[in-house]
N, C-alpha and C positions, 0 to 999 in steps of 0.2 A: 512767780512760783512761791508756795508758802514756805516760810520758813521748819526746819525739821525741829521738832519739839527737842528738849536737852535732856539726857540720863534721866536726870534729877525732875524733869516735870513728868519723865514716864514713871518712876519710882512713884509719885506723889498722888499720881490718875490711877496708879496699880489699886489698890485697896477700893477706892471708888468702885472701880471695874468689877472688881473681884466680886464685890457686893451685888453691886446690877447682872454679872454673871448667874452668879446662882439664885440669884432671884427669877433671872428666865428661866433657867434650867428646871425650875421648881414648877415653873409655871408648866410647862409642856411632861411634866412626870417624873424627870431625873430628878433627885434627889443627888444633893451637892456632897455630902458628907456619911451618905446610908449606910453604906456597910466597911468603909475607908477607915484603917488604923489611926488612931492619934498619930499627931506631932510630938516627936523626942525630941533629944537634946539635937544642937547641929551636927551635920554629918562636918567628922574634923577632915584638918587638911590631908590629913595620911588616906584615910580613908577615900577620901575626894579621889587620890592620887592611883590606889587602888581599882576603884571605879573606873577611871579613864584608862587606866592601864590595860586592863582587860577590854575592853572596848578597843582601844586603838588596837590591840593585837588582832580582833576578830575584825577587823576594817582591813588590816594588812594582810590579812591570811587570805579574804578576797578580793586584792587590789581594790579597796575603795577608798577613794578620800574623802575623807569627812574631817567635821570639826565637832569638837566634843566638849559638853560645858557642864559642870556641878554646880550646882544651888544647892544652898542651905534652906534650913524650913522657911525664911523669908524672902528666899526668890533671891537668893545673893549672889552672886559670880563666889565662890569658891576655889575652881579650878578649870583653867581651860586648854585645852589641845586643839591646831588646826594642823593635820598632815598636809606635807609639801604638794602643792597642787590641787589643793581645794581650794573652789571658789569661793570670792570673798565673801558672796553672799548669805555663805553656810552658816558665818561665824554667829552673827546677830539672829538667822535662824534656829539653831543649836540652841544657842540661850534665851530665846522665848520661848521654844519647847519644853525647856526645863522649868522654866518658870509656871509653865500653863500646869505641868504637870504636879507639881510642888503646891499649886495656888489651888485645886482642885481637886487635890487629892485623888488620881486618876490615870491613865493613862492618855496621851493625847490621841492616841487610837479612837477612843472611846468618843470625842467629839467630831473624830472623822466621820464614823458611823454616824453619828446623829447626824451630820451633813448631808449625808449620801443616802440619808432616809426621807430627804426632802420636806415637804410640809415645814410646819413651826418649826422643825431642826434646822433649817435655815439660818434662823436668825441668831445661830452662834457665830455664825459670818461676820454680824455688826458688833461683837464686844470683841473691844480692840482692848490689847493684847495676846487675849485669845488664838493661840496656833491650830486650829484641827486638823494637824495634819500627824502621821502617826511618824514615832520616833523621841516621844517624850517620855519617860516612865521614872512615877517616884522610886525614890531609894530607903529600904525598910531595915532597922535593924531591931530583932528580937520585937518584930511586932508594930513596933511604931516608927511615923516617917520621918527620917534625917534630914533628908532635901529630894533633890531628882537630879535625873540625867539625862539630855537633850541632845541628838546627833542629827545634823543634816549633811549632805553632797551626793546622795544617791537614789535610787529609789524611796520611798515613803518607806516600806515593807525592809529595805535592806538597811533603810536608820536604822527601822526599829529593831531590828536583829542586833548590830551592834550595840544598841542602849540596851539590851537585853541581857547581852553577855556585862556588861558593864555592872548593872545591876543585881544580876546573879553572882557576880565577886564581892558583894558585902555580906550575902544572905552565911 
């Protein structure tokens, strides 16, 4: 079995990625960066803290468990939350959501769609890191993007509700 790649060589492939990312994306019509606010300063810890706060409350209000992760504009673990009884798998999902969405300026919705549209939107399947699955959304304050916030353990549609409310507590 191969061995699992370490933090630090995903960290190192991330930019690589990123690049080859929108360079598909370019190719098939999306534009990586079109109409997407600048990069501000990092979203702070308080803030991070905020963000997840309101999220885990709308997770609890409809019994879901999720795991909930902040990045900063460079895709950085910031802040994380796993409520009691999410799986584990959530954790390390949550935080490539957040990343994808941070790295892309985007919501990860947005790469579902191009999935589920078939044809060349496919081939967002092959750039790894890449999450398309929805539940990612950057985090803006006064216009430009701080970081993102990333929720998985539920529906796609019922992350994304929660990164939603999470997001909407910086705005």
């Amino acid at each position: 079995m191969p061995e699992r790649p370490t933090r630090t060589a995903f960290r190192s492939r991330s930019l690589t990625l990123a690049v080859t990312a929108g360079a598909c994306l370019l190719a098939f019509g999306a534009s990586a960066s079109a109409q997407a606010p600048p990069y501000g300063q990092n979203v702070t810890l308080e803030q991070a803290r905020v963000a997840a706060a309101a999220a885990e409350a709308e997770a609890k209000k409809n019994n879901w468990n999720v795991a909930i992760a902040v990045v900063d504009t460079g895709g950085h673990l910031v802040h994380f939350t796993r409520l009691d009884q999410t799986q584990l798998g959530s954790s390390d999902i949550a935080t490539r959501k957040a990343w994808t969405a941070v790295a892309f300026k985007r919501p990860t919705k947005s790469f579902e769609d191009t999935v589920a549209g078939g044809g060349v939107g496919l081939r967002v399947l092959g750039i790894e890191p890449v999450l398309p699955i929805e539940g990612g959304l950057p985090l803006t304050i006064d216009g430009k993007i701080v970081g993102a916030i990333g929720v998985s353990g539920v529906q796609p549609a019922q992350d994304g509700q929660v990164a939603k409310a999470g997001a909407d507590a910086l705005h």
